[in-house]
N, CA, C and O atoms as a Tinker XYZ file with bonds, in Angstrom:
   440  protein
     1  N     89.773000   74.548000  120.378000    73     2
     2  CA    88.837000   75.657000  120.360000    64     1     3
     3  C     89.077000   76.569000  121.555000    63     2     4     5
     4  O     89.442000   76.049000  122.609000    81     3
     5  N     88.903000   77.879000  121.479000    73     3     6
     6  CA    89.001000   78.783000  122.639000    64     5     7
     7  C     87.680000   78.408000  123.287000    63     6     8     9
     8  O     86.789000   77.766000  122.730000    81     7
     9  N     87.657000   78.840000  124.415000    73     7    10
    10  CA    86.231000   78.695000  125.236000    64     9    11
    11  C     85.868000   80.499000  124.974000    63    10    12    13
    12  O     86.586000   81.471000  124.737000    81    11
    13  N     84.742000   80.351000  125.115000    73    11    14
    14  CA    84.069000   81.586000  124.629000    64    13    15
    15  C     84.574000   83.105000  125.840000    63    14    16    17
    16  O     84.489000   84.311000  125.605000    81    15
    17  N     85.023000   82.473000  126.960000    73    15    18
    18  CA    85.482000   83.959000  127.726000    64    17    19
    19  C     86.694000   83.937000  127.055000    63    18    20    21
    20  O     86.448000   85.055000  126.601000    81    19
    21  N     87.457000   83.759000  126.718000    73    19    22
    22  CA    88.730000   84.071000  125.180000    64    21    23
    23  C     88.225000   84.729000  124.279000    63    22    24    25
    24  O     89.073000   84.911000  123.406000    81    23
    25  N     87.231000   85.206000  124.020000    73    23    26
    26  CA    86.657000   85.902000  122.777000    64    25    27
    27  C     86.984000   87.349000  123.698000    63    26    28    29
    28  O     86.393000   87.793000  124.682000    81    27
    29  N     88.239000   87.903000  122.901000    73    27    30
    30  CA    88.681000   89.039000  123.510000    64    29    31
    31  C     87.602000   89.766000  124.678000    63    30    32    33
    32  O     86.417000   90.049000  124.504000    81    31
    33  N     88.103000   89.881000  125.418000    73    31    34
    34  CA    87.645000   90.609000  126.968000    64    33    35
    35  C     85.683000   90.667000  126.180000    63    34    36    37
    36  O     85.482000   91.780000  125.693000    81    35
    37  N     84.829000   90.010000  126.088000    73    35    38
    38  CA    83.582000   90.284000  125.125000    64    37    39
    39  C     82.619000   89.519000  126.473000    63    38    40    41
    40  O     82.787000   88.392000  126.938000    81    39
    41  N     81.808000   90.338000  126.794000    73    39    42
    42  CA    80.712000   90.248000  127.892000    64    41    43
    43  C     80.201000   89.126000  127.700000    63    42    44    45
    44  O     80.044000   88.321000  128.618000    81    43
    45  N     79.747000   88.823000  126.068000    73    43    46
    46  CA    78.664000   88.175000  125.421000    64    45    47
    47  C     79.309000   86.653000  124.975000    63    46    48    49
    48  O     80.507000   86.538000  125.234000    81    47
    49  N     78.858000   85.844000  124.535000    73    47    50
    50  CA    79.221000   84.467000  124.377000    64    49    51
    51  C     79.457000   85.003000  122.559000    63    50    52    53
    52  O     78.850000   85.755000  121.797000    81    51
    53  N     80.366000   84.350000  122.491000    73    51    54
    54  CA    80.971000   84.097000  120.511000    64    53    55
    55  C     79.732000   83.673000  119.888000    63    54    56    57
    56  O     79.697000   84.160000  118.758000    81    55
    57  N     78.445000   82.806000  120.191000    73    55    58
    58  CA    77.799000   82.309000  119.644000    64    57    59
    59  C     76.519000   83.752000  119.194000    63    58    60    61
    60  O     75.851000   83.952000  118.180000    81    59
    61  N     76.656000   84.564000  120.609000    73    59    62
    62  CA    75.774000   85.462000  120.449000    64    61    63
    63  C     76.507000   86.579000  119.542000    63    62    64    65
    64  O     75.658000   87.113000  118.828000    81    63
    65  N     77.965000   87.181000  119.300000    73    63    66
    66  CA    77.911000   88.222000  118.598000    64    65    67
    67  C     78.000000   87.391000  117.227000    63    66    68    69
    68  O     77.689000   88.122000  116.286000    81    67
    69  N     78.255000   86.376000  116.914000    73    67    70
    70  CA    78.464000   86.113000  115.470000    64    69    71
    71  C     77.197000   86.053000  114.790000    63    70    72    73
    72  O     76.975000   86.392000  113.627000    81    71
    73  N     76.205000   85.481000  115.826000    73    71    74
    74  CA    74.846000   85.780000  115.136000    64    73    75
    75  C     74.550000   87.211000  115.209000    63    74    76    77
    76  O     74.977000   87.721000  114.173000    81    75
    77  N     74.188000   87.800000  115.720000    73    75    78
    78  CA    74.202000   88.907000  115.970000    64    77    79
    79  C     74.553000   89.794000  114.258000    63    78    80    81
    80  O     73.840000   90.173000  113.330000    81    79
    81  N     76.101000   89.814000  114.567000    73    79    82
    82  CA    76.875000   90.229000  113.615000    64    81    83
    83  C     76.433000   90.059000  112.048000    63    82    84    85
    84  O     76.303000   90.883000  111.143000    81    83
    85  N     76.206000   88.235000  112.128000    73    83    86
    86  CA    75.784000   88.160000  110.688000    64    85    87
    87  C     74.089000   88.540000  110.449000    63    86    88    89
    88  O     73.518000   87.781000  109.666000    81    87
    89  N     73.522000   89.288000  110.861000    73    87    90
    90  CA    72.298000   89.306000  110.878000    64    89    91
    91  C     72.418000   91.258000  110.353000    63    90    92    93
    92  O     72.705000   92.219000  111.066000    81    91
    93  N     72.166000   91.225000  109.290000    73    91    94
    94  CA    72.555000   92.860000  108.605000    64    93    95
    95  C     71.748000   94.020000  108.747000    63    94    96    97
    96  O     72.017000   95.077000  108.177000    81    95
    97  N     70.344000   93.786000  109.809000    73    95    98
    98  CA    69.765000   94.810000  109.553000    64    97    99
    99  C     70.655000   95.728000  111.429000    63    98   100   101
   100  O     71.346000   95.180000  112.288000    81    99
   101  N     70.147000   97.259000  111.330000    73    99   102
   102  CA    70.581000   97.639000  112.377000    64   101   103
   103  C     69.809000   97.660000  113.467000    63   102   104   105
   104  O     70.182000   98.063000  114.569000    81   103
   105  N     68.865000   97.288000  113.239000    73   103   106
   106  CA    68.083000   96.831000  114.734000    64   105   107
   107  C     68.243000   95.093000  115.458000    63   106   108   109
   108  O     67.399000   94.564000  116.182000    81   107
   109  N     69.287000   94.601000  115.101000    73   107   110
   110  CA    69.263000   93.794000  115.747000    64   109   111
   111  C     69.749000   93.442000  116.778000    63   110   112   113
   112  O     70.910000   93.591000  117.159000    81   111
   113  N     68.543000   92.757000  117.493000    73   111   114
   114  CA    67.862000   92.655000  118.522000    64   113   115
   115  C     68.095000   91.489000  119.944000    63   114   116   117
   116  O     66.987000   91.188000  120.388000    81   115
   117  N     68.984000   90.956000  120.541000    73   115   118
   118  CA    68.237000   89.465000  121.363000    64   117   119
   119  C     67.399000   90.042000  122.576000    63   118   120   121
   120  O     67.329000   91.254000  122.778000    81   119
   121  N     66.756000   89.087000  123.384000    73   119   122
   122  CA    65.647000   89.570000  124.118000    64   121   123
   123  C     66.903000   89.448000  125.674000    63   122   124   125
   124  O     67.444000   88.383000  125.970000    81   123
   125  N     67.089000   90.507000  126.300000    73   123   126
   126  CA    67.969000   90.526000  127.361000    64   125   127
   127  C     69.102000   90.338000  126.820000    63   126   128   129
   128  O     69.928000   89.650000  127.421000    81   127
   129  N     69.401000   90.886000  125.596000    73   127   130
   130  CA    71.003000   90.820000  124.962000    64   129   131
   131  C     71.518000   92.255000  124.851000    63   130   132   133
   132  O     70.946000   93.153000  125.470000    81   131
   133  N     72.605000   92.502000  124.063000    73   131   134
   134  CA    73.383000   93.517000  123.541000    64   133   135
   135  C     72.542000   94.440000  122.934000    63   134   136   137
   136  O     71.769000   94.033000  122.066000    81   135
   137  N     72.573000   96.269000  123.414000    73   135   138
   138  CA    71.812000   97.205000  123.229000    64   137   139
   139  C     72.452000   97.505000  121.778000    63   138   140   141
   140  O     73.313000   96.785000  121.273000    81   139
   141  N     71.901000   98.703000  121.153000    73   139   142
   142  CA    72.281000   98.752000  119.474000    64   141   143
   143  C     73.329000   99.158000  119.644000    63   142   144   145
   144  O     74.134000   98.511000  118.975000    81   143
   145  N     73.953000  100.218000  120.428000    73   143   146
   146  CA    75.171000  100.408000  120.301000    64   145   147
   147  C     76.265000   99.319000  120.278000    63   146   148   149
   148  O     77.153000   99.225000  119.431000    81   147
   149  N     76.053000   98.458000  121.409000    73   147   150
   150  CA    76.719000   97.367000  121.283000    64   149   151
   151  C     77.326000   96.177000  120.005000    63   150   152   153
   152  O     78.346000   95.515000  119.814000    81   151
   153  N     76.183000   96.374000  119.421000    73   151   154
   154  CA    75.423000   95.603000  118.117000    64   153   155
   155  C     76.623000   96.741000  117.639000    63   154   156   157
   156  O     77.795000   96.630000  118.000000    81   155
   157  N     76.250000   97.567000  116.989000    73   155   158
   158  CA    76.940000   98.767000  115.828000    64   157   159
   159  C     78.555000   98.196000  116.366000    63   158   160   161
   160  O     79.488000   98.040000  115.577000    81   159
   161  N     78.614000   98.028000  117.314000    73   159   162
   162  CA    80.092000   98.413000  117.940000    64   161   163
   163  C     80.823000   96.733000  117.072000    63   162   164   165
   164  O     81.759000   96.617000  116.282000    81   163
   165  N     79.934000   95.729000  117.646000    73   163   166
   166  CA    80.891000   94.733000  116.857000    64   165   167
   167  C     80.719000   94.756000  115.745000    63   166   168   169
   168  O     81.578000   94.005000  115.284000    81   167
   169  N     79.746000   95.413000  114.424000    73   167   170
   170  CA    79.924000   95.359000  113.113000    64   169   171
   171  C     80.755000   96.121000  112.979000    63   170   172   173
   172  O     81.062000   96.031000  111.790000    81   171
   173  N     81.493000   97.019000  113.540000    73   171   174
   174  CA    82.113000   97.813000  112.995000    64   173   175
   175  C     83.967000   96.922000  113.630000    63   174   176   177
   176  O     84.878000   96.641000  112.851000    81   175
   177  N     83.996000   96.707000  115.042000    73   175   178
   178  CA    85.671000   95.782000  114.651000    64   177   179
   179  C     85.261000   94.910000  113.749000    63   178   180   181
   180  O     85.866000   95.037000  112.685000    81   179
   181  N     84.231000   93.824000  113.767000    73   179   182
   182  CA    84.944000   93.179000  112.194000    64   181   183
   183  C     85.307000   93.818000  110.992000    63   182   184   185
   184  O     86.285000   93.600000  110.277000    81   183
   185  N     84.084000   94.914000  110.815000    73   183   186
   186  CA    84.092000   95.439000  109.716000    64   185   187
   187  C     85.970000   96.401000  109.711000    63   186   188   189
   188  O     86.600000   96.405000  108.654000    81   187
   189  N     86.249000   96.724000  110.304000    73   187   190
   190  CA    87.713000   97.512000  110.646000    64   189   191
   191  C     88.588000   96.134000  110.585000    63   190   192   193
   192  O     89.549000   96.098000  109.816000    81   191
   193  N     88.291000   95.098000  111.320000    73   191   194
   194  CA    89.798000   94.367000  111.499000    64   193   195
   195  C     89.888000   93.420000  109.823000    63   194   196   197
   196  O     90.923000   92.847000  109.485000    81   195
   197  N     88.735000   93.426000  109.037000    73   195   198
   198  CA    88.511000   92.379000  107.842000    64   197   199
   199  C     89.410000   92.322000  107.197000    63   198   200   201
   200  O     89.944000   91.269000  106.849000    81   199
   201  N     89.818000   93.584000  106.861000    73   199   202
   202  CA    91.601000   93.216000  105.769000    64   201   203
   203  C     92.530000   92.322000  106.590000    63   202   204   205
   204  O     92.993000   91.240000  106.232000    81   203
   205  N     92.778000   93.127000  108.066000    73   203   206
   206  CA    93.646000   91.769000  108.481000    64   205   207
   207  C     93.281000   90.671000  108.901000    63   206   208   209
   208  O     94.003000   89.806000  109.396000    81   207
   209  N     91.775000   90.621000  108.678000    73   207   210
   210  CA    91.139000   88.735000  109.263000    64   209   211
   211  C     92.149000   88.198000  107.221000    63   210   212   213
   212  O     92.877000   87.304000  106.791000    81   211
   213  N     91.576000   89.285000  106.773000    73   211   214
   214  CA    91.959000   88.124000  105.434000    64   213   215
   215  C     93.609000   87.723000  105.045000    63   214   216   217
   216  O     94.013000   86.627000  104.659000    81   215
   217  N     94.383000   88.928000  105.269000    73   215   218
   218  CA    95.739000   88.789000  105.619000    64   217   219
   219  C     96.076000   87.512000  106.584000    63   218   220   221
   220  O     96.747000   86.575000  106.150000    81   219
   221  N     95.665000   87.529000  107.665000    73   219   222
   222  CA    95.997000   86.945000  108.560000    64   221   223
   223  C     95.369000   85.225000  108.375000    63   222   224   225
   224  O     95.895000   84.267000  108.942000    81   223
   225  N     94.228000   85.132000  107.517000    73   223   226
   226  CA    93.899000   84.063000  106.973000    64   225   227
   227  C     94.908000   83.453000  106.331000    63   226   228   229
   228  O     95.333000   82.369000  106.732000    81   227
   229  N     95.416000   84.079000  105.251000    73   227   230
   230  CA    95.830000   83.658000  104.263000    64   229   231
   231  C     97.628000   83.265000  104.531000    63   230   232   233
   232  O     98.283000   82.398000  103.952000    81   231
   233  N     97.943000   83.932000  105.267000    73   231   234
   234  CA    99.311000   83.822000  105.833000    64   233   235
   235  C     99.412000   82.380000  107.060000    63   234   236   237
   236  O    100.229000   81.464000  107.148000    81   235
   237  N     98.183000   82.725000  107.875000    73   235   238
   238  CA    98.313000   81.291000  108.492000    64   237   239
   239  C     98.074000   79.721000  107.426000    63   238   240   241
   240  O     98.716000   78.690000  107.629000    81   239
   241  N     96.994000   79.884000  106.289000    73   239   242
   242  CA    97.022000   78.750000  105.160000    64   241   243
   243  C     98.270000   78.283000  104.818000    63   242   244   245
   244  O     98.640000   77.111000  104.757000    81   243
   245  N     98.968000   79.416000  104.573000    73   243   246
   246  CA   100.612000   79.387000  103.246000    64   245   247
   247  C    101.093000   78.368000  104.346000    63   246   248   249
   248  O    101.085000   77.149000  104.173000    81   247
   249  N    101.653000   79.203000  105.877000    73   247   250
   250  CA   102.590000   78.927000  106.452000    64   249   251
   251  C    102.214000   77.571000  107.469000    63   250   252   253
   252  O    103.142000   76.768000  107.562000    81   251
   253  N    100.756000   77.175000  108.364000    73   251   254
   254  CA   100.488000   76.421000  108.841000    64   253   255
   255  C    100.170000   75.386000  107.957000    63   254   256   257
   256  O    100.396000   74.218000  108.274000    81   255
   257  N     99.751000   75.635000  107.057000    73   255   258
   258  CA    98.346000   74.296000  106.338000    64   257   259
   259  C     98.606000   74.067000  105.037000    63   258   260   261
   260  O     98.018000   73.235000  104.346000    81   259
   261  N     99.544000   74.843000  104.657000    73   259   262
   262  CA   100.571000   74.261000  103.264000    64   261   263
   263  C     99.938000   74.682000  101.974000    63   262   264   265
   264  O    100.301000   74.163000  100.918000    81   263
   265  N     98.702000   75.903000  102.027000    73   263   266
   266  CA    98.380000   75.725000  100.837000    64   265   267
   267  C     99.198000   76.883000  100.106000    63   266   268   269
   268  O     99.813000   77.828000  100.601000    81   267
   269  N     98.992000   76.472000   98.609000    73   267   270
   270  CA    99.989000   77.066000   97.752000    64   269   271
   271  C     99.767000   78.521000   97.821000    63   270   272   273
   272  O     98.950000   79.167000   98.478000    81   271
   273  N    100.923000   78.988000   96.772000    73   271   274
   274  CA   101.327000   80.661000   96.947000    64   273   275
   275  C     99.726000   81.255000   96.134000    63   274   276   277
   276  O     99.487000   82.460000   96.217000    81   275
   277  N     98.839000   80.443000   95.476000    73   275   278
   278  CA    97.800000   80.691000   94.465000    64   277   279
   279  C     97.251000   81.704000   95.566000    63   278   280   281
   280  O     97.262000   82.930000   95.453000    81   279
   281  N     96.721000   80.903000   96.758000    73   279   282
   282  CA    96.129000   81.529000   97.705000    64   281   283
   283  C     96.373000   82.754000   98.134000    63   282   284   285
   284  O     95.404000   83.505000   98.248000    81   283
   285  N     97.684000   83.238000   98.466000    73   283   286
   286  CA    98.122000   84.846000   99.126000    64   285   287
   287  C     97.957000   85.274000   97.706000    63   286   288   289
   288  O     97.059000   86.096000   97.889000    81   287
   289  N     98.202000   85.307000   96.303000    73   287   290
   290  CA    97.518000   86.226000   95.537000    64   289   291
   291  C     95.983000   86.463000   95.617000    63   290   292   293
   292  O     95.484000   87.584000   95.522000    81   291
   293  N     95.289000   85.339000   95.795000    73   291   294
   294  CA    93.917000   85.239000   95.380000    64   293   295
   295  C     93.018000   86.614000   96.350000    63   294   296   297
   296  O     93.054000   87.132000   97.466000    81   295
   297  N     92.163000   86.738000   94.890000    73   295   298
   298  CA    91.362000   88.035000   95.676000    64   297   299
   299  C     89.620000   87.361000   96.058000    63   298   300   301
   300  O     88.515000   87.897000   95.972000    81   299
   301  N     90.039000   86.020000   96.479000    73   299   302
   302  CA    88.950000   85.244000   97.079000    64   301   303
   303  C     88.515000   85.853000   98.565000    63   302   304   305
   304  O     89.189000   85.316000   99.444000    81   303
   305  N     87.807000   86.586000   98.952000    73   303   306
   306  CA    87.488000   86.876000  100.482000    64   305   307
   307  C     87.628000   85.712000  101.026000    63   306   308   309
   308  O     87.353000   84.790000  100.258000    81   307
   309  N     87.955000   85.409000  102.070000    73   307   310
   310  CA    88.164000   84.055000  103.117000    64   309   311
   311  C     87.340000   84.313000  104.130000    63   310   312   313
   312  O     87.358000   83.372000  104.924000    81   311
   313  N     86.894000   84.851000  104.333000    73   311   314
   314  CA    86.380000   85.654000  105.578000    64   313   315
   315  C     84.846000   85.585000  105.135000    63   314   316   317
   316  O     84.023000   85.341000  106.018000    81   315
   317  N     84.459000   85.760000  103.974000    73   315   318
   318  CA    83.446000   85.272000  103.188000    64   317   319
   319  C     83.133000   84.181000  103.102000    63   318   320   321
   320  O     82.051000   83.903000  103.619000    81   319
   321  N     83.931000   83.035000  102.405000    73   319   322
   322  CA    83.584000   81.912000  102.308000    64   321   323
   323  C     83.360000   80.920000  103.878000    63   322   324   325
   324  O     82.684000   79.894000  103.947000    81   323
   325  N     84.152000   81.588000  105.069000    73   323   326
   326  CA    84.106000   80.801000  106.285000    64   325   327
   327  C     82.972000   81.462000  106.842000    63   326   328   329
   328  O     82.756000   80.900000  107.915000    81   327
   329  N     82.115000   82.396000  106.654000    73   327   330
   330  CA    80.653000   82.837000  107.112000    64   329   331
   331  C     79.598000   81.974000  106.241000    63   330   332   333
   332  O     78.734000   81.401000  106.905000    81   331
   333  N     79.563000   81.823000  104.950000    73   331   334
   334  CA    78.936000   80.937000  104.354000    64   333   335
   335  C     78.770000   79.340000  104.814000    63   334   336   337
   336  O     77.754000   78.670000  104.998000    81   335
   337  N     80.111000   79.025000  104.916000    73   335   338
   338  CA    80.202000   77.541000  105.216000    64   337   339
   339  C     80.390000   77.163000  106.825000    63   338   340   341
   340  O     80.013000   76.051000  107.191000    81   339
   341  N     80.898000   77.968000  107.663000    73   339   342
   342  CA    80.240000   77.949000  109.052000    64   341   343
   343  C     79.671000   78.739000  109.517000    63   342   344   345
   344  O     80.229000   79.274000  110.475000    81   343
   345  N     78.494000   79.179000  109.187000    73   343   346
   346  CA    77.473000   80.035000  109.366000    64   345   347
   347  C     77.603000   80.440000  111.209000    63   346   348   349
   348  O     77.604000   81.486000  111.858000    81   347
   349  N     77.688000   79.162000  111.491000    73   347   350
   350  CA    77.537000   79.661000  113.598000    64   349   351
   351  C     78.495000   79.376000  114.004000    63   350   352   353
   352  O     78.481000   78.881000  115.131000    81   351
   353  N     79.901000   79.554000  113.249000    73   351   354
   354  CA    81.158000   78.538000  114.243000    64   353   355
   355  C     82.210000   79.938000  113.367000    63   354   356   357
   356  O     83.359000   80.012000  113.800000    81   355
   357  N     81.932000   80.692000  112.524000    73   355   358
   358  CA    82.590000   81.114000  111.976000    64   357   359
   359  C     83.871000   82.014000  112.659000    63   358   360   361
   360  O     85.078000   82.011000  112.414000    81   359
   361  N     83.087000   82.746000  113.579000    73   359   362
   362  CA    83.782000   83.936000  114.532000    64   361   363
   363  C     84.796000   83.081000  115.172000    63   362   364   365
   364  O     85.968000   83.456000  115.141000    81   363
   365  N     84.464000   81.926000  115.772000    73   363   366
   366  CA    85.061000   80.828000  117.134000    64   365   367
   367  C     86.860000   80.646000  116.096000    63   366   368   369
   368  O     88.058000   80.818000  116.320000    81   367
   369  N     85.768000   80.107000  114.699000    73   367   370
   370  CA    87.171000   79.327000  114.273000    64   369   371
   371  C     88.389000   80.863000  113.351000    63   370   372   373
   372  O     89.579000   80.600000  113.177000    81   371
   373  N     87.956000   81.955000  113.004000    73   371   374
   374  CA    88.727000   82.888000  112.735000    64   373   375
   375  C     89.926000   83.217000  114.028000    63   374   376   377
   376  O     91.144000   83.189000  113.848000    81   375
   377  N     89.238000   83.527000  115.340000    73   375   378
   378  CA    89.753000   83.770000  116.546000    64   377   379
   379  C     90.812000   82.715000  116.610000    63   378   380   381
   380  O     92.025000   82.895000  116.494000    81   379
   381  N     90.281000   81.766000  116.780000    73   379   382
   382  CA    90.726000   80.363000  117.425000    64   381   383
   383  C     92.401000   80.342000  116.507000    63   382   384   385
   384  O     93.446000   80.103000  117.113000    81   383
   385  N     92.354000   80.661000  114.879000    73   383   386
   386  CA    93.077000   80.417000  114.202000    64   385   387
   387  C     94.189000   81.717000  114.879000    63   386   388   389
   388  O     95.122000   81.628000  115.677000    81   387
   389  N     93.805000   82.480000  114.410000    73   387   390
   390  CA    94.188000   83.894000  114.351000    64   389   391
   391  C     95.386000   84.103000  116.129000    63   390   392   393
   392  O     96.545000   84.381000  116.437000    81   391
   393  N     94.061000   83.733000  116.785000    73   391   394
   394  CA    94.910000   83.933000  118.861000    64   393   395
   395  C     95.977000   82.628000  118.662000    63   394   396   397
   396  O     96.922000   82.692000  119.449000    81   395
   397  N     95.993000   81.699000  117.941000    73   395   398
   398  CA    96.728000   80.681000  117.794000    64   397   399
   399  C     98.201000   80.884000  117.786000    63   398   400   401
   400  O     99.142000   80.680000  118.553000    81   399
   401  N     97.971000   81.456000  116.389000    73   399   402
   402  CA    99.048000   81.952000  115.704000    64   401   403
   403  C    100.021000   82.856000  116.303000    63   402   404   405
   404  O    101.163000   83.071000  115.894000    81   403
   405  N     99.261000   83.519000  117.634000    73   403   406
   406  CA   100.189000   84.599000  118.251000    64   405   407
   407  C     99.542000   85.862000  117.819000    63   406   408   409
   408  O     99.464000   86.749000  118.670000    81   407
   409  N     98.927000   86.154000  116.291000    73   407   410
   410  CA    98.557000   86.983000  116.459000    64   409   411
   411  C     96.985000   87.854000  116.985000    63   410   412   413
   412  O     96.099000   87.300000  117.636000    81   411
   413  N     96.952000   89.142000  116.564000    73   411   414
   414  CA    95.608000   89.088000  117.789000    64   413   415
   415  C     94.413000   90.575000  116.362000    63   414   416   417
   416  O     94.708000   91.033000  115.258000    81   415
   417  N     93.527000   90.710000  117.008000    73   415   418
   418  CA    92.855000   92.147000  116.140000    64   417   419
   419  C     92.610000   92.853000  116.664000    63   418   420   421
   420  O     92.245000   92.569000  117.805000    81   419
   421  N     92.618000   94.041000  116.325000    73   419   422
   422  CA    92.712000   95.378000  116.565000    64   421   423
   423  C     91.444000   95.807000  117.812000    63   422   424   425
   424  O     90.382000   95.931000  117.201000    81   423
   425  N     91.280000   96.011000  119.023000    73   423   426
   426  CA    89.733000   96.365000  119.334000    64   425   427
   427  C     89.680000   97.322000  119.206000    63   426   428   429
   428  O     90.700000   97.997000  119.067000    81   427
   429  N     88.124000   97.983000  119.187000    73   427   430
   430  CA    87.563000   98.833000  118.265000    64   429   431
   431  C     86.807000   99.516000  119.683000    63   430   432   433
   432  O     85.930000   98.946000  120.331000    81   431
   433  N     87.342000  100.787000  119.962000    73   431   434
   434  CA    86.864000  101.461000  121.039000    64   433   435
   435  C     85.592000  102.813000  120.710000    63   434   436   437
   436  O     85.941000  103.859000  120.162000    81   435
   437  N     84.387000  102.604000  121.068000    73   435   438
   438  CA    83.174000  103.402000  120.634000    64   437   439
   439  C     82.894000  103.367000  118.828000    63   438   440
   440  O     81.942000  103.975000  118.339000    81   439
């Protein structure tokens, strides 16, 4: 696992923007946390880097973890199903995979 100051140059702990993040209305809020802009700012790199979280998903599966070619066709969001099923670990383990691999996502300036 990365330790949370690895969560690209990010003030805030991984635990706080992923909640954060998955929480859809635009006022959201922590008490002595991230102002709205802040908030807007990380929905919008995920929302910008998502094609290549799913690219980059699916290419580390084929090539690290052996799963079949079904997968790089499939128009299954991955990025979807790992917010569903790790609701609070989701961000940690995309990164974790992703900085692994060598490769990295795009940051998203204003």
């Amino acid at each position: 696992m990365l330790p949370d100051f690895m969560v690209p140059f990010k003030h805030y702990t991984e635990d706080v923007i992923s909640d954060t993040v998955n929480d859809n209305s635009e006022q959201a809020q922590i008490s002595d946390g991230p102002s709205t802009a802040t908030v807007r700012r990380w929905k919008r790199w995920i929302g910008l880097n998502t094609t290549d979280i799913e690219g980059q998903l699916k290419s580390i599966g084929y090539r690290e973890l052996g799963f079949s070619k079904e997968l790089l066709n499939s128009g299954d969001p991955l990025l979807l199903k790992l917010k569903s099923s790790i609701p609070h670990g989701w961000l940690r383990t995309i990164l974790c995979l992703i900085y692994n691999s060598g490769a990295s996502l795009v940051p998203v300036y204003t």
